[in-house]
N, C-alpha and C positions, 0 to 999 in steps of 0.2 A: 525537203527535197534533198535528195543525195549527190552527191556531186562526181557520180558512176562516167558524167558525161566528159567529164576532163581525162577520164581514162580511154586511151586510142580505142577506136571504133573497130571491133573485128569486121572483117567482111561480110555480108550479108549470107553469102554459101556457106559459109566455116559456120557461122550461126546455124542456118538450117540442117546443115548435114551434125551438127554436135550435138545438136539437145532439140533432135525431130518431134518430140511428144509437146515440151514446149510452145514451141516455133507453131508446129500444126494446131494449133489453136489462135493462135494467130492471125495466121497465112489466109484462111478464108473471111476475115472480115473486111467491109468494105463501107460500111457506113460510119459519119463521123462519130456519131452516138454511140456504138457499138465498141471503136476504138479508144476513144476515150474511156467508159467501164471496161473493156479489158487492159488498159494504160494501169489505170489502177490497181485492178487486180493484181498486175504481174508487179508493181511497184511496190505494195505491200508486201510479196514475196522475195523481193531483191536480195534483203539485207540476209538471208538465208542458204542461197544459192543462188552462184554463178550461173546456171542456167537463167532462171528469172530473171537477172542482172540484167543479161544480154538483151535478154526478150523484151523485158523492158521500154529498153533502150529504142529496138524498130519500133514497138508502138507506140513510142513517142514522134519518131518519125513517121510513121505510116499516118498519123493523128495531123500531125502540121500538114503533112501531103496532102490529106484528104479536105483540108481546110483552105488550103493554097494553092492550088493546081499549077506546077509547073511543068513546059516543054521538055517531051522526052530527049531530044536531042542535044544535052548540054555537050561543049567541049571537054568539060574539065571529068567525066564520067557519073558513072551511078553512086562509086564509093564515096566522091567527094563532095558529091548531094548529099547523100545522106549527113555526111558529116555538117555541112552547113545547114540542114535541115535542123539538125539534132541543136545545132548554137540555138536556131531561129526560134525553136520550142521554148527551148530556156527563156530565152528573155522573151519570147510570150508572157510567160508564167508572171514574168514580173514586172512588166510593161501594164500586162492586162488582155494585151490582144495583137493582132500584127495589123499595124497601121497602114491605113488603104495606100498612100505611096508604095511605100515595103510591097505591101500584094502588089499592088501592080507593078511593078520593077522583077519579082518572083516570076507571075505569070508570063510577062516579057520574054524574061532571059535565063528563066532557073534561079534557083537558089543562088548559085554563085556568082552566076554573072548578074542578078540582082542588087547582091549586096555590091556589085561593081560599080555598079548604076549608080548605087547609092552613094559613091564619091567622087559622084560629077557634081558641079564643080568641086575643083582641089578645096574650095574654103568647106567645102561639109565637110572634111576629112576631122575630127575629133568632136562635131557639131553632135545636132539631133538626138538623137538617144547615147550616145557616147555616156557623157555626162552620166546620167540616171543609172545606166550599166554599170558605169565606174563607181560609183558611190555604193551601189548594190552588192560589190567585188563581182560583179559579173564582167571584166572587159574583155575576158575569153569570150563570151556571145555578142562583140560589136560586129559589124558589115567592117571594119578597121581590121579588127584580130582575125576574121575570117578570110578576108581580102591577104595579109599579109601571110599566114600558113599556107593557104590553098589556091591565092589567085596571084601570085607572081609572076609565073609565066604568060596571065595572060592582059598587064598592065604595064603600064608604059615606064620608062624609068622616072621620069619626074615626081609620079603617084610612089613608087617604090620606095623613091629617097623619102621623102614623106613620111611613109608607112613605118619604112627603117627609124626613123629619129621619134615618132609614137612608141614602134615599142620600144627603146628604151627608154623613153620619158614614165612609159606603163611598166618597165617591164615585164613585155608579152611573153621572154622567153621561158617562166617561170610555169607555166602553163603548158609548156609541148611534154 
């Protein structure tokens, strides 16, 4: 696996308006089976071109979405789903699968405010799959690393200080 995903997520428009031949191949699939053999496909092409890179990268995302169904109406937006989508894939891959908690916290509240969920209480906060993550060098795909990049604004400061004293215990900053 490439590690394409620790590189900032372009916007889903800049994607499709850049490398349209790509993308529209894409764009019409909708089943999980489908997503998955084109995941691949475009994965095999990555290492060759940055279009594929990209391309990739949604149908990785498009792939967790269609596996995970979360509510359209996140606060924190489409871009910042996706980007926590794209963590959630990851340590799918290396997990095995997204564990029915996780789904149901995803389905709840989104992606992000999922992995929100996921550190209630404060003692889950380096708990659960943290651990396996970290051992993996995955801690860029914890509900921790993603909570502290993308969900600041929408956690309380006690969770934050928390968060703050993790990554540098991990440190997360190595990773932005």
């Amino acid at each position: 696996m490439r590690e394409y995903y620790r590189l900032p997520l372009p916007e889903l428009e800049n994607v499709r308006s850049s490398f349209p031949n790509e993308y529209g191949q894409l764009d019409p699939l909708t089943s999980t089976k489908d997503l998955v053999a084109f995941g691949q496909y475009a994965r095999d092409r990555a290492a060759t071109s940055e279009a594929w890179q990209q391309v990739s990268r949604y149908a990785a995302i498009r792939e967790i979405q269609s596996r995970v169904a979360a509510p359209e109406n996140s606060k924190a937006g489409q871009h910042i789903e996706n980007c926590v989508a794209e963590r959630v894939w990851v340590a799918s891959l290396r997990i095995g699968k997204v564990d029915a908690v996780t789904e149901r916290l995803i389905r709840q509240h989104g992606f992000l405010g999922g992995m929100i969920e996921q550190l209630k209480p404060m003692s889950k906060v380096g708990a659960g799959n943290f651990p396996v993550l970290h051992k993996a060098s995955l801690v860029d795909c914890t509900a921790e690393y993603c909570v502290w990049k993308w969900g600041r604004d929408y956690i309380g400061q006690v969770l934050r200080d928390r968060l703050d004293a993790l990554a540098v215990q991990y440190n997360f900053s190595k990773y932005q």
